[in-house]
N, CA, C and O atoms as a GROMACS GRO file, in nm:
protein
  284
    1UNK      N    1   2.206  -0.851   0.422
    1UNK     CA    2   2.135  -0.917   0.316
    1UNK      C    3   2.012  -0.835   0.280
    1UNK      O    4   1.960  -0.775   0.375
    2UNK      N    5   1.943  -0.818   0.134
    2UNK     CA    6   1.845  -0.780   0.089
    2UNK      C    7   1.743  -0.862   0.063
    2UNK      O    8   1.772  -0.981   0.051
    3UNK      N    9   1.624  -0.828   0.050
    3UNK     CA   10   1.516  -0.896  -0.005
    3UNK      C   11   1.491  -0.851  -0.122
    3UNK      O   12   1.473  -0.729  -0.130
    4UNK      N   13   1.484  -0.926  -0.233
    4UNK     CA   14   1.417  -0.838  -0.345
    4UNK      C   15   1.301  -0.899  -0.393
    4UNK      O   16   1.286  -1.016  -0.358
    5UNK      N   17   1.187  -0.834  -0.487
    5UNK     CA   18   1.102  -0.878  -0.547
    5UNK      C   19   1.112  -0.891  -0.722
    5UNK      O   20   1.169  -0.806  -0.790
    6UNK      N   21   1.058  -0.987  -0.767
    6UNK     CA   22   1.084  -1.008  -0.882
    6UNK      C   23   0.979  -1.063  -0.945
    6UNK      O   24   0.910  -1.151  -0.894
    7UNK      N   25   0.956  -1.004  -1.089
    7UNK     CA   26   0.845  -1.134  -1.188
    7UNK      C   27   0.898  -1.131  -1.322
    7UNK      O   28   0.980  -1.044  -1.349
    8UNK      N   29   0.864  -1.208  -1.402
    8UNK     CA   30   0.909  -1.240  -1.506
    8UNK      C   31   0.805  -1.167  -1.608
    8UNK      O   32   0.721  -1.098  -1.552
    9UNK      N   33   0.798  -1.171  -1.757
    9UNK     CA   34   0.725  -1.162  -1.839
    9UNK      C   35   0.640  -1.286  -1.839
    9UNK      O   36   0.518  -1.286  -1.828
   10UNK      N   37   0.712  -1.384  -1.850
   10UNK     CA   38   0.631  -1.523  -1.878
   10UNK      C   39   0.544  -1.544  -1.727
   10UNK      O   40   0.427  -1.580  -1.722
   11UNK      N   41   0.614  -1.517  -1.632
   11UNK     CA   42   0.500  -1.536  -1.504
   11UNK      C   43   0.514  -1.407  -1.452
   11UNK      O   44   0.629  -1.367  -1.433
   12UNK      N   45   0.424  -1.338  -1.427
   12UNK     CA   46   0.393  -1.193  -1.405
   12UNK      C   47   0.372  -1.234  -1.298
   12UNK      O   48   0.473  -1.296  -1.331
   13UNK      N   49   0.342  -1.268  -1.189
   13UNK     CA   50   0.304  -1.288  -1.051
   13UNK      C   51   0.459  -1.290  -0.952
   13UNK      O   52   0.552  -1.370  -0.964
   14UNK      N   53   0.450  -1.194  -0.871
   14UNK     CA   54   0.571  -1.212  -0.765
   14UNK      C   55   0.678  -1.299  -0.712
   14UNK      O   56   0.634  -1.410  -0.680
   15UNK      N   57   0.745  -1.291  -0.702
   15UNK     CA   58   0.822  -1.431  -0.616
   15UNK      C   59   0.961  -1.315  -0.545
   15UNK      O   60   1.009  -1.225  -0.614
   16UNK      N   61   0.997  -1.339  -0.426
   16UNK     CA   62   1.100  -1.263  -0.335
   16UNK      C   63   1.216  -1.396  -0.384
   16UNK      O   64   1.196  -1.507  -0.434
   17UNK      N   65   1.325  -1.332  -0.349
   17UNK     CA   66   1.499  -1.368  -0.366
   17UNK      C   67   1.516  -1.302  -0.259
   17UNK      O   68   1.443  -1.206  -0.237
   18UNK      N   69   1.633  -1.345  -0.154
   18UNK     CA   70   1.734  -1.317  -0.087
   18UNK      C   71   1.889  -1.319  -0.120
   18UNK      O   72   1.964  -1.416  -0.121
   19UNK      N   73   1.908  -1.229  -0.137
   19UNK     CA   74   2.077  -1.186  -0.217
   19UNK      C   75   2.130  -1.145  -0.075
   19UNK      O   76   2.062  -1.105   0.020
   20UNK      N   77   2.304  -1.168  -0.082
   20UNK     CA   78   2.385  -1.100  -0.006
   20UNK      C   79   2.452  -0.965  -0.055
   20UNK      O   80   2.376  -0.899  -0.126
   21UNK      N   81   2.550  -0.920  -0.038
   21UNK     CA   82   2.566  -0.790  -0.075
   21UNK      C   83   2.666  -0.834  -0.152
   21UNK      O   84   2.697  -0.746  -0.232
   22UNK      N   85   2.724  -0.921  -0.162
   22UNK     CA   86   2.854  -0.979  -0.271
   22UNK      C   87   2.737  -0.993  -0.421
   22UNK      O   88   2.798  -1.006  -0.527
   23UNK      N   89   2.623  -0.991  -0.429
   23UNK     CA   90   2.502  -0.995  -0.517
   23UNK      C   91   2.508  -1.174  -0.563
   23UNK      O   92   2.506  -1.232  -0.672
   24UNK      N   93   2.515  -1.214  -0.445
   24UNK     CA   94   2.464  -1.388  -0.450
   24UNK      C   95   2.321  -1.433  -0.405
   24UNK      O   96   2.257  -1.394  -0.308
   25UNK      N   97   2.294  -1.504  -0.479
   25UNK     CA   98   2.141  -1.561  -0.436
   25UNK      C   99   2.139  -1.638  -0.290
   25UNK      O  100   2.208  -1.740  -0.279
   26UNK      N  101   2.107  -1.619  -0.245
   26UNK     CA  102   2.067  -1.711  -0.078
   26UNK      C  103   1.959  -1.807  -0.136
   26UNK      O  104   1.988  -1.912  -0.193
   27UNK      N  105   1.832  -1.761  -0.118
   27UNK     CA  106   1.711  -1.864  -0.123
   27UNK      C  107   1.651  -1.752  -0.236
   27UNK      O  108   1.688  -1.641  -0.272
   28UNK      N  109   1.538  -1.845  -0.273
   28UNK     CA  110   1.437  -1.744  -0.362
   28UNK      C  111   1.313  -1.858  -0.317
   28UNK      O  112   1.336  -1.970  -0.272
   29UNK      N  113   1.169  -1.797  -0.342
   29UNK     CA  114   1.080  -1.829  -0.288
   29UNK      C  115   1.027  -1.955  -0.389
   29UNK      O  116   1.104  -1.961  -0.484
   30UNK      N  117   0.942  -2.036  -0.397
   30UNK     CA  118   0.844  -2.116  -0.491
   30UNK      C  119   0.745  -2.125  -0.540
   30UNK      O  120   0.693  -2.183  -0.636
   31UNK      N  121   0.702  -2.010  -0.404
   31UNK     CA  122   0.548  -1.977  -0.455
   31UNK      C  123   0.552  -1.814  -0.502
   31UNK      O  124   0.637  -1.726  -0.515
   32UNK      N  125   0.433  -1.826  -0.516
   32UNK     CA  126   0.443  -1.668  -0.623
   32UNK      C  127   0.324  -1.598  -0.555
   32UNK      O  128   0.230  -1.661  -0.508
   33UNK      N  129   0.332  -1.446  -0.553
   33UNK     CA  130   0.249  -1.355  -0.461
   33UNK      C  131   0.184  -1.248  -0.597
   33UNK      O  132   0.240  -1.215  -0.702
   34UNK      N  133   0.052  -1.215  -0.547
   34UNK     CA  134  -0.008  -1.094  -0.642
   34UNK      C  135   0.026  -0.943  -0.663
   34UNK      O  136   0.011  -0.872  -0.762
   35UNK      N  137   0.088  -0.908  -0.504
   35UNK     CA  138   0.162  -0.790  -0.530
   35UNK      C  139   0.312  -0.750  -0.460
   35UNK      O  140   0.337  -0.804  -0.352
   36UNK      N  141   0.370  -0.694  -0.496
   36UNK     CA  142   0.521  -0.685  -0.462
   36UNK      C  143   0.559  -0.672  -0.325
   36UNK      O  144   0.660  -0.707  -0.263
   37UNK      N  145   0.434  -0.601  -0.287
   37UNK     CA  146   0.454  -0.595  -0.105
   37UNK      C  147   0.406  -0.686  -0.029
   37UNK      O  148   0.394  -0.668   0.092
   38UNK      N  149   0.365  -0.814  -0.096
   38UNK     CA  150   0.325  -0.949  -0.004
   38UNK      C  151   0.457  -1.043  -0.036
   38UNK      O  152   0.491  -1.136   0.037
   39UNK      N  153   0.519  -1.005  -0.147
   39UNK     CA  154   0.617  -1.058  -0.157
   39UNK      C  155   0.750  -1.059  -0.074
   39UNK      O  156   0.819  -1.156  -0.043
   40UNK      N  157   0.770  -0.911  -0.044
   40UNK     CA  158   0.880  -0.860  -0.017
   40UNK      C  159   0.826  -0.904   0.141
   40UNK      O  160   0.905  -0.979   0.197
   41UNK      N  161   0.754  -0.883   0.188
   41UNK     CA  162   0.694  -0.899   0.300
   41UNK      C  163   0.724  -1.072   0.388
   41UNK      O  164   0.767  -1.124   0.491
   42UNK      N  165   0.675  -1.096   0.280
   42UNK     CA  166   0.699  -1.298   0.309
   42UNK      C  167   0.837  -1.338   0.294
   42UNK      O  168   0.885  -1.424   0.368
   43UNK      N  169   0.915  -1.273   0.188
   43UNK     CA  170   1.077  -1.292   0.217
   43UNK      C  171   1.156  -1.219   0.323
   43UNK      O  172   1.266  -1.268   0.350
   44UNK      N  173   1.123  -1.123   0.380
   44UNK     CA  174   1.154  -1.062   0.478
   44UNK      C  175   1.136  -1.141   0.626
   44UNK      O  176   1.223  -1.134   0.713
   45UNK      N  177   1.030  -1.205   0.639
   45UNK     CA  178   0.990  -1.305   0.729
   45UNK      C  179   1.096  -1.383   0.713
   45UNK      O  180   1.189  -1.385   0.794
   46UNK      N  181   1.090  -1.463   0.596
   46UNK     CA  182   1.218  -1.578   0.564
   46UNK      C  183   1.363  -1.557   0.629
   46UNK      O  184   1.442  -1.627   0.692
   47UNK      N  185   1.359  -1.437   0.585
   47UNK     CA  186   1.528  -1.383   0.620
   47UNK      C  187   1.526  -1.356   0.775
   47UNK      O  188   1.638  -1.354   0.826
   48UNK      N  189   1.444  -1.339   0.840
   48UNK     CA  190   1.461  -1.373   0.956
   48UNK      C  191   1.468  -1.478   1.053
   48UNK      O  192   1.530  -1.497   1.158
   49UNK      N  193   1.392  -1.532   0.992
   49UNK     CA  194   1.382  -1.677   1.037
   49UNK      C  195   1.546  -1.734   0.996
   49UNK      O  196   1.601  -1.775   1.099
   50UNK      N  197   1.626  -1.746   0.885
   50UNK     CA  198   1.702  -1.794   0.863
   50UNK      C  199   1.837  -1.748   0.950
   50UNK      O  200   1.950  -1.796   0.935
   51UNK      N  201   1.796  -1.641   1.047
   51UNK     CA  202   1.907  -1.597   1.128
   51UNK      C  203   2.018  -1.579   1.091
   51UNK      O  204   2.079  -1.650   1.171
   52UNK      N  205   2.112  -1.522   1.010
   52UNK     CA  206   2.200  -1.568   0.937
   52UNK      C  207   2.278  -1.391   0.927
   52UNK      O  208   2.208  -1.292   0.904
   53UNK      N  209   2.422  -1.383   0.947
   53UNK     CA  210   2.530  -1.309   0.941
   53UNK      C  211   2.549  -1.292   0.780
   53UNK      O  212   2.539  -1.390   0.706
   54UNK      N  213   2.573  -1.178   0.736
   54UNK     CA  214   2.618  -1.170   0.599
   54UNK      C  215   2.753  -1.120   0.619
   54UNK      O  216   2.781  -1.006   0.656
   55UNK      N  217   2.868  -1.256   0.580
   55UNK     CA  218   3.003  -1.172   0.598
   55UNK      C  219   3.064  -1.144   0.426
   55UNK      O  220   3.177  -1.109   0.392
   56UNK      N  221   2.973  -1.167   0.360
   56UNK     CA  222   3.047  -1.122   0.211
   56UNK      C  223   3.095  -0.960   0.168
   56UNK      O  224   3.070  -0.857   0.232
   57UNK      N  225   3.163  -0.971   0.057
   57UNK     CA  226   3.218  -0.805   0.047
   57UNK      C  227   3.128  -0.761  -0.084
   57UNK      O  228   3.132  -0.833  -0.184
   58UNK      N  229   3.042  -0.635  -0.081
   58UNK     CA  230   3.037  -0.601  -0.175
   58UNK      C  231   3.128  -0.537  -0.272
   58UNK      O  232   3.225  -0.461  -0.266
   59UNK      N  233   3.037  -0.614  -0.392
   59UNK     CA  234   3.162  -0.622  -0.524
   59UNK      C  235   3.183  -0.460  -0.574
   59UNK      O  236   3.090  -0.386  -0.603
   60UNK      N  237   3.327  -0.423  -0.577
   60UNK     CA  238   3.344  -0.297  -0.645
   60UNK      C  239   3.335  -0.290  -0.801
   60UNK      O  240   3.369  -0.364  -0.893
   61UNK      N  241   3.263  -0.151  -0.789
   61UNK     CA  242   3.201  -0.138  -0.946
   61UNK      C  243   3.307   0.003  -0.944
   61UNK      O  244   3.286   0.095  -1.023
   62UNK      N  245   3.411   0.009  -0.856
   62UNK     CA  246   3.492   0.145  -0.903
   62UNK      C  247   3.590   0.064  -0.945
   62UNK      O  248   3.611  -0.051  -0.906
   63UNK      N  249   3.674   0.148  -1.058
   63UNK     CA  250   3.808   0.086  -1.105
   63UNK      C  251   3.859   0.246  -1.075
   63UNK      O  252   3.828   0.365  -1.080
   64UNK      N  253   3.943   0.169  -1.047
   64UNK     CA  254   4.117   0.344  -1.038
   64UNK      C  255   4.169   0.352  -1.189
   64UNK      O  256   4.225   0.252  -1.234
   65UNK      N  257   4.159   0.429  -1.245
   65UNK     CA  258   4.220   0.472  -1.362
   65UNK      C  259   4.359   0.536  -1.334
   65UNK      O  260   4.419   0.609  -1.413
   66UNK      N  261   4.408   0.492  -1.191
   66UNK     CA  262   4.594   0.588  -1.189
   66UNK      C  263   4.684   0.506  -1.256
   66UNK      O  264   4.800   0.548  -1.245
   67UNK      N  265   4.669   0.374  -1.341
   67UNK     CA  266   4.735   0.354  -1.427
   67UNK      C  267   4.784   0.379  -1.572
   67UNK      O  268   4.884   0.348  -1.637
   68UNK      N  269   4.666   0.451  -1.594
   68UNK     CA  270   4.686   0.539  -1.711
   68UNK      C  271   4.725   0.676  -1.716
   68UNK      O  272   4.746   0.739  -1.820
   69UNK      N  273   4.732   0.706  -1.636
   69UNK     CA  274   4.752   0.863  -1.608
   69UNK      C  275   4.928   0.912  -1.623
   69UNK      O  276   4.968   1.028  -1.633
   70UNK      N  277   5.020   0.779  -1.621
   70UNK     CA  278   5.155   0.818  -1.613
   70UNK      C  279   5.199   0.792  -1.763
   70UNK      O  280   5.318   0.802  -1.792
   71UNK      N  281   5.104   0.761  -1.859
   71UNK     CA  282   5.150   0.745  -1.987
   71UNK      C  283   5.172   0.909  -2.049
   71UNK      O  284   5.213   0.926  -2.164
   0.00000   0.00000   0.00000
């Protein structure tokens, strides 16, 4: 699992997400932080605390093109 940091235009102030590698949301935070590394920092805490196995598959962004190739 990742931690990411995120802000919006409309709220410029921080808030961390926890994604799995399948790129699903776990938790995201409520409160909001001033800079990206208190953020990432405080969700990182989270994700530990939540103890938790990531058995998802990350999603393939390759496609095989050997179906076209016999035309």
């Amino acid at each position: 699992m990742q931690v990411v940091a995120f802000s919006t235009p409309r709220n410029p102030r921080w808030r961390w997400r926890i994604v799995n590698y399948a790129g699903e949301v776990i938790e995201e935070s409520r409160e909001t932080f001033v800079t990206i590394a208190s953020a990432v920092a405080q969700g990182t805490k989270r994700l530990a605390q939540m103890n938790v196995v990531d058995n998802s598959q990350p999603v393939r962004t390759f496609r095989s093109t050997a179906h076209l190739r016999g035309r």
